[in-house]
N, C-alpha and C positions, 0 to 999 in steps of 0.2 A: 504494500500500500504506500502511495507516496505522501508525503508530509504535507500537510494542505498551509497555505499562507495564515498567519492570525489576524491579520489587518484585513484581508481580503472582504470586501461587506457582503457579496453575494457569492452563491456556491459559484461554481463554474462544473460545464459539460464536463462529467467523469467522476466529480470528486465524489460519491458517493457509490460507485459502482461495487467496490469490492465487497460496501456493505449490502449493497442490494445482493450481492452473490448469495449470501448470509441462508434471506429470507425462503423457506419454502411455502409450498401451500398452505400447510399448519397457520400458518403466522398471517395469512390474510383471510378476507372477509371480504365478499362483494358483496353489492348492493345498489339494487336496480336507481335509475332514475327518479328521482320521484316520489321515491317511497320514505319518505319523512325523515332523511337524515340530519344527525344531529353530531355536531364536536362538541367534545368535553375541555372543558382549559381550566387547570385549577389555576388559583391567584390566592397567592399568599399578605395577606397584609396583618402586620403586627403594631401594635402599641395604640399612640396618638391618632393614626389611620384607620386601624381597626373599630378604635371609639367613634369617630368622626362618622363612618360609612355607615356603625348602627343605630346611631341620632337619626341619620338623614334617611334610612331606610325606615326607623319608627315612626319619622314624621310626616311619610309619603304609605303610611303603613305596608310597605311591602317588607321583603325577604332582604340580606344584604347582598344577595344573587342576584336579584333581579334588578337591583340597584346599577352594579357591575354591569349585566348587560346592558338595560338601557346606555351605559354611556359605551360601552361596543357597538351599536346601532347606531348611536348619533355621533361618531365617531369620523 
């Protein structure tokens, strides 16, 4: 495997290849068009921010989830 740049900001053609080698069928999962797909992204927030996000999602009475998405939509 060659040693990929640190600086570099975007992957470039190849640089993941030897790890796509890796992967077999086991390890994927298709899934039609259409059909309700959903990504997962945990977010980690600690302290002063953690406080703040569940003020503000108490005060809009939702989840601190939902809070999070809304601002990935209007993003």
């Amino acid at each position: 495997m060659r040693e990929l740049p640190t600086n570099a900001p975007d992957p470039e053609p190849g640089d993941f290849d030897a790890e796509l080698e890796t992967i077999s069928d086991a390890d994927l999962e298709f899934v039609d068009a259409g059909s309700g797909v959903k990504i997962s992204i945990e977010v980690l927030v600690e302290g002063e921010d953690a406080q703040r996000l569940s003020r503000i999602a108490a005060r809009r009475g939702q989840k601190p989830g939902e809070v999070v998405a809304e601002l990935v939509r209007n993003a």
